[in-house]
N, C-alpha and C positions, 0 to 999 in steps of 0.2 A: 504494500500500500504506500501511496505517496502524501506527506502532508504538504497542503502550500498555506502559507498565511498574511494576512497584510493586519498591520496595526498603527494606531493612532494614539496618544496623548494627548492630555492638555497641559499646557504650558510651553516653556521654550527654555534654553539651557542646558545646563548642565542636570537639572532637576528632571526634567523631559526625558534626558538621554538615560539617566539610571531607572525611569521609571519602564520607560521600552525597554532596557535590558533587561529587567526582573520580568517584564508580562513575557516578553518572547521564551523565554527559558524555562516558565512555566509552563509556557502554552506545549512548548515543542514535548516535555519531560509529561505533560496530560498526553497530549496525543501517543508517544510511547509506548504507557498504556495502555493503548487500544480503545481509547474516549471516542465516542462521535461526537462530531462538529458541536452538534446541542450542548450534549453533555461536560463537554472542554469549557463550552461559553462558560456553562453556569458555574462549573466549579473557578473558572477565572474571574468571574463574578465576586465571587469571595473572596478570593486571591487580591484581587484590586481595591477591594472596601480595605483591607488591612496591610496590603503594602508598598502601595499609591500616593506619593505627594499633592499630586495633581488631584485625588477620588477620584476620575473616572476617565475612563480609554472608551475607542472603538475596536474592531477586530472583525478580519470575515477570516472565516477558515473553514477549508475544504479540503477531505480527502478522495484521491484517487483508489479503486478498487478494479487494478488488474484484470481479476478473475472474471468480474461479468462487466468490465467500462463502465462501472458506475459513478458517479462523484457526486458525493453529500457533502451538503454544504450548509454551512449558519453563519447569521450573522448580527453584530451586537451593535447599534447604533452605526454600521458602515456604510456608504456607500456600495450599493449590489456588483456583485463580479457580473463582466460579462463573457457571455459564451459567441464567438464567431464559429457558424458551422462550417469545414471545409467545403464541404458538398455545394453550398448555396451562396457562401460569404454573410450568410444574414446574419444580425450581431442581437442578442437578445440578452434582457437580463434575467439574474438568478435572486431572482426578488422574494421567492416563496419560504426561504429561512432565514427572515429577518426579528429581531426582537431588537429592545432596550440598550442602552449604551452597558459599558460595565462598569461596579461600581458603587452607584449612589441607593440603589433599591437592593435589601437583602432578599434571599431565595425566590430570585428570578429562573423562570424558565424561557425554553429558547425553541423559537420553530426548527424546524430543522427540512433542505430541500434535497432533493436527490433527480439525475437524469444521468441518463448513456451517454457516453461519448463515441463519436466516431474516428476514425484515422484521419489529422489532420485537424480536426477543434483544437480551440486555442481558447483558455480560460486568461480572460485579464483582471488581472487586482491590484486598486489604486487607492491612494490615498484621497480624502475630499480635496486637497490643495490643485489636484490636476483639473476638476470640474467646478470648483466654485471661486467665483467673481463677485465684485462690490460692482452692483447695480444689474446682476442678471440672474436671473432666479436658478438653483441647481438642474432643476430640469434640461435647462435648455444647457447647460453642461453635458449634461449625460448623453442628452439627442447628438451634440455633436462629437465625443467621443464616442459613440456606435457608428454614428456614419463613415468617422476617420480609419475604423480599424474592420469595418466590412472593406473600406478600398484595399486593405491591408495584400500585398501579394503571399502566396503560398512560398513562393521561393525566396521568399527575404527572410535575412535572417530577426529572428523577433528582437532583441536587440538595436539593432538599427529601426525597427519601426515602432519601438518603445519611445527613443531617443526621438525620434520626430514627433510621436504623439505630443509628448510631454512638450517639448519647443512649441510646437503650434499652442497647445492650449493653454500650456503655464510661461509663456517665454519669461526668460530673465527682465528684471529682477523678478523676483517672486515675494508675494507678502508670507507663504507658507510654505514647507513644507513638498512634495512629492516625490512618492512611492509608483511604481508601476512595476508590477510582477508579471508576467505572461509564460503561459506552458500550452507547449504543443504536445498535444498527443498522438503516439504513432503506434504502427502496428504492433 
């Protein structure tokens, strides 16, 4: 099984960066055990009420399941991953395991989404600094990074069409923060 994760803070500094180290290390050492996405939230949930500078982070986290292409997915106050199908290029979101930030509310639970992948989907997971702007609502973020990454080619490397996503929608300077995660799946 593969774990992928993207996460967030609040704050900036130095306080920010020990808080992301403590959640990722968590998160990776839950998933380990064999947690599903939900389940990782909610126990990171607790994790972040008591050892969080900031109280409360976002977090999407999704595993891959080999044996049948499956990828379950949750998410805690993040911005939705998206799924580009090889087959079609059409870029959809993974909106269906979404819950609460983590954090501020004890014994939260977590939806939790699941779909197949084919040879070729590309799962993208980004931080909000890639899609949100002062004076444009995140919607209209997200409409245009699914647009940017259906033109995406099959034969580029994800890398290079991470690096353009990001330039196009956060170009320098930036008021925040961005992450962009991307995995191809293959046979």
């Amino acid at each position: 099984r593969t774990y992928v994760a993207v996460g967030d803070v609040v704050g900036h500094g130095l306080p920010a960066v020990e808080d992301m180290a403590q959640l990722r290390s968590a998160a990776r050492a839950l998933a380990l055990q064999g947690l599903s996405p939900a389940r990782l939230l909610a126990e990171l949930n607790t994790f972040t009420r008591h050892a969080s500078q900031g109280k409360f982070a976002t977090m999407s986290v999704a595993i891959f399941d080999p044996r049948d292409r499956s990828l379950s997915y949750a998410s805690a106050g993040h911005p939705p991953p998206l799924l580009r199908r090889a087959a079609t290029g059409e870029v959809g979101r993974l909106a269906t395991g979404h819950g609460p930030v983590l954090g501020p509310v004890e014994d939260i639970s977590y939806a939790q989404g699941y779909t197949r992948l084919a040879d070729g989907d590309v799962v993208v997971m980004y931080t909000d600094g890639l899609i949100e702007r002062r004076g444009q609502d995140i919607e209209t973020g997200l409409r245009w990074a699914q647009q940017l990454i259906s033109e995406w080619s099959d034969d580029e490397p994800l890398s290079q069409a991470c690096q353009r996503l990001s330039q196009t929608l956060a170009p320098a300077p930036r008021n925040d923060d961005v992450c962009v995660v991307a995995v191809r799946f293959g046979g």
